[in-house]
C-alpha positions in Angstrom: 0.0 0.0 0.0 0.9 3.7 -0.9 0.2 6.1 1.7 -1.0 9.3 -0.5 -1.9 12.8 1.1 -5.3 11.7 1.2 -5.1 8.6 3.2 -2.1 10.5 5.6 -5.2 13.3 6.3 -7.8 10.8 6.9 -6.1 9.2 9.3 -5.0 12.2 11.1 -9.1 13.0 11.3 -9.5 9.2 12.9 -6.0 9.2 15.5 -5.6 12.6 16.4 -7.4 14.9 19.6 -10.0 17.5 18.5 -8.2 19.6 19.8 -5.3 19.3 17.3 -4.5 21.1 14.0 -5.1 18.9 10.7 -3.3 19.2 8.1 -6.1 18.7 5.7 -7.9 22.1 7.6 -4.7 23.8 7.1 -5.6 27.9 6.3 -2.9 27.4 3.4 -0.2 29.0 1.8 0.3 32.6 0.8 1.3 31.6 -3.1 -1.0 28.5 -4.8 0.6 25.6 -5.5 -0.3 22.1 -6.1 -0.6 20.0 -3.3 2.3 17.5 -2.3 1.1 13.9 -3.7 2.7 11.9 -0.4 3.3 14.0 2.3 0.6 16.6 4.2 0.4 20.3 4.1 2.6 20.5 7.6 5.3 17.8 6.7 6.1 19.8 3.4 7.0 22.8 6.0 9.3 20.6 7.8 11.0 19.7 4.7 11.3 23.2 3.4 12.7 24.3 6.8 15.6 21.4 6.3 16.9 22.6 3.8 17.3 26.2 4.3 20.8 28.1 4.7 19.5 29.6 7.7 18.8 25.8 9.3 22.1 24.4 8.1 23.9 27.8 9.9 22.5 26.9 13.3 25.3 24.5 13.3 27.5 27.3 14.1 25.5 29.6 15.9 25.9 30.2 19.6 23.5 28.6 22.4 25.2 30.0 25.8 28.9 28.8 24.6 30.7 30.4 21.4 31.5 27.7 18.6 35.3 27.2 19.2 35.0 26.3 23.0 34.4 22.9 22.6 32.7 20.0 20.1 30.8 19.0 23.1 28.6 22.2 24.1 25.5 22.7 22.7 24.9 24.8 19.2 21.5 26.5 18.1 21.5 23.2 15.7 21.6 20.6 18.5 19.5 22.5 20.5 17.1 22.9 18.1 17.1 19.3 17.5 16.9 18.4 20.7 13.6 20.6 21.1 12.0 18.4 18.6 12.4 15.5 19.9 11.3 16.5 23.5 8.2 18.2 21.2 7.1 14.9 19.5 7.1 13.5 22.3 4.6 15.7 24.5 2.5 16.2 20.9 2.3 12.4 20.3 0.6 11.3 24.0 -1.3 14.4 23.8 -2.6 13.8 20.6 -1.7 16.5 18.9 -0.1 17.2 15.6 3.6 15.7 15.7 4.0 17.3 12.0 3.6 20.6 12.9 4.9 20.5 16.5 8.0 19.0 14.4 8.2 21.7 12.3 7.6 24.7 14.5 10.8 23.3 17.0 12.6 22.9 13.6 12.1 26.7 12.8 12.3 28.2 15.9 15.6 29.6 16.2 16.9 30.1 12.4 16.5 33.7 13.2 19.0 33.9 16.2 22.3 35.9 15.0 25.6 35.2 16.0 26.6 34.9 19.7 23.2 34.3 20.9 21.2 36.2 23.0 23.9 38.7 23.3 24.0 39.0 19.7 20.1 39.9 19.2 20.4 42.5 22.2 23.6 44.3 20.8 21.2 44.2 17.4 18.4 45.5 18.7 20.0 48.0 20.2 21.8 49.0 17.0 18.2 49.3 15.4 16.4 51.0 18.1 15.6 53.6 15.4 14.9 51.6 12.4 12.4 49.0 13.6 14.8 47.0 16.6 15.8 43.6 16.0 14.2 40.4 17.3 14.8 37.0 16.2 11.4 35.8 16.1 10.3 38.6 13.7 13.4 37.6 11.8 12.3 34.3 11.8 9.6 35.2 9.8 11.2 37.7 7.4 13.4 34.6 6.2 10.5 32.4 5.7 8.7 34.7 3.8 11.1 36.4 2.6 15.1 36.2 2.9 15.1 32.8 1.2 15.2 32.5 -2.3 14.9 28.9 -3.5 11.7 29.2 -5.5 11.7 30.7 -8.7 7.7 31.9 -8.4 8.1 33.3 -4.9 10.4 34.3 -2.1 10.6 33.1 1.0 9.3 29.5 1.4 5.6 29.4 1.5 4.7 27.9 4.4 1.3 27.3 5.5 -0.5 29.6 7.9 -0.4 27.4 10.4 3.6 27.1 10.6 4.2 31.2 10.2 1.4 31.4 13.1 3.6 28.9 15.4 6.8 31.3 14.6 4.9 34.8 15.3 3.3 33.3 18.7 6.6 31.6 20.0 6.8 32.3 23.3 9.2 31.7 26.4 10.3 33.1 29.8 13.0 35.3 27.1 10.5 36.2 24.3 7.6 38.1 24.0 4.6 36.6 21.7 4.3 38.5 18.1 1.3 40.9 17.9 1.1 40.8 13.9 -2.6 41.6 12.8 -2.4 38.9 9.8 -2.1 36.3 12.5 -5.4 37.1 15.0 -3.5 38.4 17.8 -6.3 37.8 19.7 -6.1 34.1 19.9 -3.0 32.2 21.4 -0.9 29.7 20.0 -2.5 26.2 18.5 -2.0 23.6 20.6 0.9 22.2 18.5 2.8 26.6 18.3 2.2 25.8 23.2 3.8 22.6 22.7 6.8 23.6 20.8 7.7 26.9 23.0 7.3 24.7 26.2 9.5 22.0 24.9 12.0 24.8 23.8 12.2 26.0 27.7 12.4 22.4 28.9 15.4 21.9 27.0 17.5 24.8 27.4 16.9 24.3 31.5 18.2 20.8 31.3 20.4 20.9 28.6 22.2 24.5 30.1 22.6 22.5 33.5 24.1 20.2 31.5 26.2 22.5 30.1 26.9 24.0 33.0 28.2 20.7 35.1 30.3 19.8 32.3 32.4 23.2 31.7 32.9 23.1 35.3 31.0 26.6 35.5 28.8 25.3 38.3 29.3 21.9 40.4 26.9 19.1 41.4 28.1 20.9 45.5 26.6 24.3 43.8 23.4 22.8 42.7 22.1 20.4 45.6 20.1 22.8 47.4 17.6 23.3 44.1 14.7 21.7 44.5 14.2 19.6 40.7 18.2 18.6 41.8 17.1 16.9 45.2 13.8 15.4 43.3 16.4 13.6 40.5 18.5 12.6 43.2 15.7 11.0 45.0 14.8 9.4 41.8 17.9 8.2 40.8 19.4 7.0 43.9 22.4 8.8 43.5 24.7 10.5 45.9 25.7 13.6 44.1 28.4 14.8 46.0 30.9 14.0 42.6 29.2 13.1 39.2 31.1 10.7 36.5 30.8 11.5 33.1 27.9 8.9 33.2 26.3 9.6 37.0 26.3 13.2 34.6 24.1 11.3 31.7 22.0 9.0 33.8 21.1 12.5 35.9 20.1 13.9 33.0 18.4 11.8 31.4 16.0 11.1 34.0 15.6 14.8 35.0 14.4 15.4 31.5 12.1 12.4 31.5 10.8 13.9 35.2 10.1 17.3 33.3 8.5 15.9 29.8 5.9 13.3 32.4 5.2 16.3 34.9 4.6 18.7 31.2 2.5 15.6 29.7 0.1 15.0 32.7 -0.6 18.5 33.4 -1.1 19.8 30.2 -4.0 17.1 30.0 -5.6 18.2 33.3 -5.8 21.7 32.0 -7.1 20.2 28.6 -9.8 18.1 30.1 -10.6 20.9 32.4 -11.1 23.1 29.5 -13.1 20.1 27.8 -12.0 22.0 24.4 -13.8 20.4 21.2 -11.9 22.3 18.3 -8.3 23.7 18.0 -9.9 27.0 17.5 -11.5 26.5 21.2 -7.7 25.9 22.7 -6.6 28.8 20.8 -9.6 30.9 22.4 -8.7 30.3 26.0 -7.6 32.7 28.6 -4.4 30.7 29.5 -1.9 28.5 27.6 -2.8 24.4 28.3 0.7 23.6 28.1 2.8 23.9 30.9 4.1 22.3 34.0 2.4 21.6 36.9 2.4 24.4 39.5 4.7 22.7 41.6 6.8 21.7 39.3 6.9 25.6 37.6 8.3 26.8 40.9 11.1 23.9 41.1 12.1 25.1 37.4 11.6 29.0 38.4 14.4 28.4 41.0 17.2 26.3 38.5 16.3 29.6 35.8 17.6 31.8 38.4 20.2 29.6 39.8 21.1 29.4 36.5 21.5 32.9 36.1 23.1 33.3 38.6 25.9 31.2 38.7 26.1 30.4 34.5 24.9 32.6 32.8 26.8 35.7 34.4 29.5 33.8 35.4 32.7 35.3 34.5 34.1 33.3 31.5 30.3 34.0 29.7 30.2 37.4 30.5 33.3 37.9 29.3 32.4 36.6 25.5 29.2 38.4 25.8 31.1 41.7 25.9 33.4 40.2 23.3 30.1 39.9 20.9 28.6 43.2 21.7 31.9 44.8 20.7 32.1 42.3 17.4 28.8 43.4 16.4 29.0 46.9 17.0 32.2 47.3 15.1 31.0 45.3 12.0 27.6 47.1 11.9 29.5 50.5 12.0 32.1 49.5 9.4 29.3 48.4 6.6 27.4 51.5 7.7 30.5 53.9 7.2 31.5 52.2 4.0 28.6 50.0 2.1 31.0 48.8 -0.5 32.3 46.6 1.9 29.3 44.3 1.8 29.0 41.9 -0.5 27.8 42.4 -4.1 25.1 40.3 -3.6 24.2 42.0 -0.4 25.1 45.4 -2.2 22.1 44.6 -4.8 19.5 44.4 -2.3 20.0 48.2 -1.6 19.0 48.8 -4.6 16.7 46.0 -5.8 14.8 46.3 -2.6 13.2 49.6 -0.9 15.2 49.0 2.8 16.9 51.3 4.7 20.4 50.4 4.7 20.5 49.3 7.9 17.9 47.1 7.8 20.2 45.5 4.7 23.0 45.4 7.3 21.1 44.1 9.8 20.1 41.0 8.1 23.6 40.4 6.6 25.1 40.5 10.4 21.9 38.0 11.5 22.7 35.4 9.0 26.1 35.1 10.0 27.5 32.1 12.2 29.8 32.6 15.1 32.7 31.6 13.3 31.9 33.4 10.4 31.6 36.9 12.4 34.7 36.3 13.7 37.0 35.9 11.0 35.0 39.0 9.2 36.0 41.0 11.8 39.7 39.8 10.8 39.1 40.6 7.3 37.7 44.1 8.0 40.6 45.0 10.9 43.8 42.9 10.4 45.8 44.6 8.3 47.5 41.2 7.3 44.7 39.0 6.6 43.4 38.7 3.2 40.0 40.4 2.6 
């Protein structure tokens, strides 16, 4: 048997929750095109989004530590898959979309500049008077825009549904879009909740990871948190000193601890809800998915130990400052001197009606941490070849 389209929607209608987003109700794509013959609507997005520059760049894009530190520490690109698969996950026992959650964690970060969050506030700062800079809005402008790989449109063409997930991403660190074309009235489907949660889920347990590895913090640092004595418990372990491996199995089942807790009280809130459409979630007055309250305050207290002890520790802070001045100086020199860009960045100026820094900004977004770096060589060592 061949699974067509057809078949692929139909049984969405007969497994999935009523509460999740078909792809055969799908609002559809901005430019017409003829429907894919054996995949859905949603799973064409998550193709497209594979095979983007933007995705392939996340390999080399910052998460908290800069490229060259280490083959071990987390990129944007691991991260990113690592958010999908936590994503699936929740989406499959919930019984929502796994295509679109998939596809949504896929795209969430391609917009991130170099040098992570330190980047994007460095750039928004730099743009404070021509629009700001944030990397969910750039998320959009390369879906719709940035990338050209279609001879009848730019951008991709994603469905509706997918460009609504990327505007109404949401986290602790960013702010949902507010873009009339996407009812800013409603929340995120089901599938756009499940994606930003598994996106915080990650980065807390993944970062701690991070963290125990680089030596940054120690398991002596961390055994007053709350979620660290509830692994501990779990696990059986004394935690005074962690092996490479006591580091995995801890890990592992803290993350499996946080996907349950997410799981089971995402579907108390749904059956309190009773919701009968994916419109009806989308309608609410609070996001379904999310942690247990208990559970919420145990993660609220690693985020700020986190903070408090990683993310401003010295070593970080010192290569944020490093990035902000990276940034700054490669924004000012293509500013000062245009002809500098390249040509094909040089014809958008005039093919295109953007300010030039707007032109600049994107250049500097779509850069990789490695590939800042050695332009800031090429622009200010008077050695190196430009």
């Amino acid at each position: 048997m061949i699974n067509t389209r057809d078949i692929i929607e139909d049984r969405e209608r007969q497994v999935l929750a009523p509460y999740a987003l078909k792809s055969g109700d799908s609002q559809g794509r901005k430019h017409q095109e003829e429907a894919p013959r054996h995949r859905t609507h949603f799973q064409r997005d998550r193709d497209r989004i594979l095979h983007t520059t933007a995705f392939r760049r996340l390999e080399y894009k910052t998460q908290v530590f800069v490229n060259h530190e280490g083959d071990y520490f987390r990129t944007r690109l691991t991260h990113t898959l690592e958010v999908q698969q936590i994503g699936r996950t929740i989406a499959r026992a919930l019984g929502a979309n796994e295509d679109l959650v998939e596809a949504i964690c896929l795209v969430h970060d391609i917009g991130h500049p170099p040098f992570g969050h330190s980047g994007e506030a460095t750039l928004n700062q730099l743009m404070a008077d021509h629009g700001g800079f944030d990397h969910n809005e750039q998320a959009l402008r390369i879906v719709t825009w940035l990338e050209q790989r279609y001879p009848e449109f730019n951008g991709l063409n994603l469905t509706y549904e997918l460009r609504d997930g990327i505007v109404k991403h949401e986290t602790e660190y960013d702010v949902r879009g507010n873009h009339p074309e996407y009812n800013p009235d409603l929340r995120g489907s089901l599938e756009a909740q499940i994606a930003n949660a598994s996106d915080e889920l990650a980065y807390t347990a993944h970062d701690l990871d991070d963290g125990l590895y680089s030596g940054l913090i120690t398991p002596a640092q961390c055994r007053d948190l709350a979620l660290w004595q509830l692994v501990e418990e779990s696990t059986g372990m004394d935690t005074t000193t962690l092996t490479e491996m006591d580091r995995h199995v801890f890990v592992r089942r803290l993350i499996g601890i946080l996907v349950r807790d997410m799981i089971e009280a995402t579907h108390t809130r749904i059956r309190a809800a009773q919701p009968e459409s994916a419109l009806a979630i989308q309608k609410l007055d609070h996001n379904v998915t999310a942690h247990s309250s208990e559970m919420a305050s145990m993660v609220a207290q690693t985020k700020t130990f986190l903070y408090e002890n990683m993310y401003y520790h010295y070593r970080v802070v010192r290569m944020a400052q490093k990035a902000d001045r990276f940034i700054k100086q490669l924004f000012d020199a293509y500013r000062s001197a245009p002809k500098q860009l390249p040509t094909k960045t040089q014809a958008r100026l005039r093919t295109e009606e953007l300010p030039l820094e707007r032109v600049i900004c994107d250049y500097i977004a779509g850069m990789t941490d490695r590939y800042a770096q050695e332009e800031i060589q090429r622009l200010f060592e008077p050695f190196i070849r430009p």
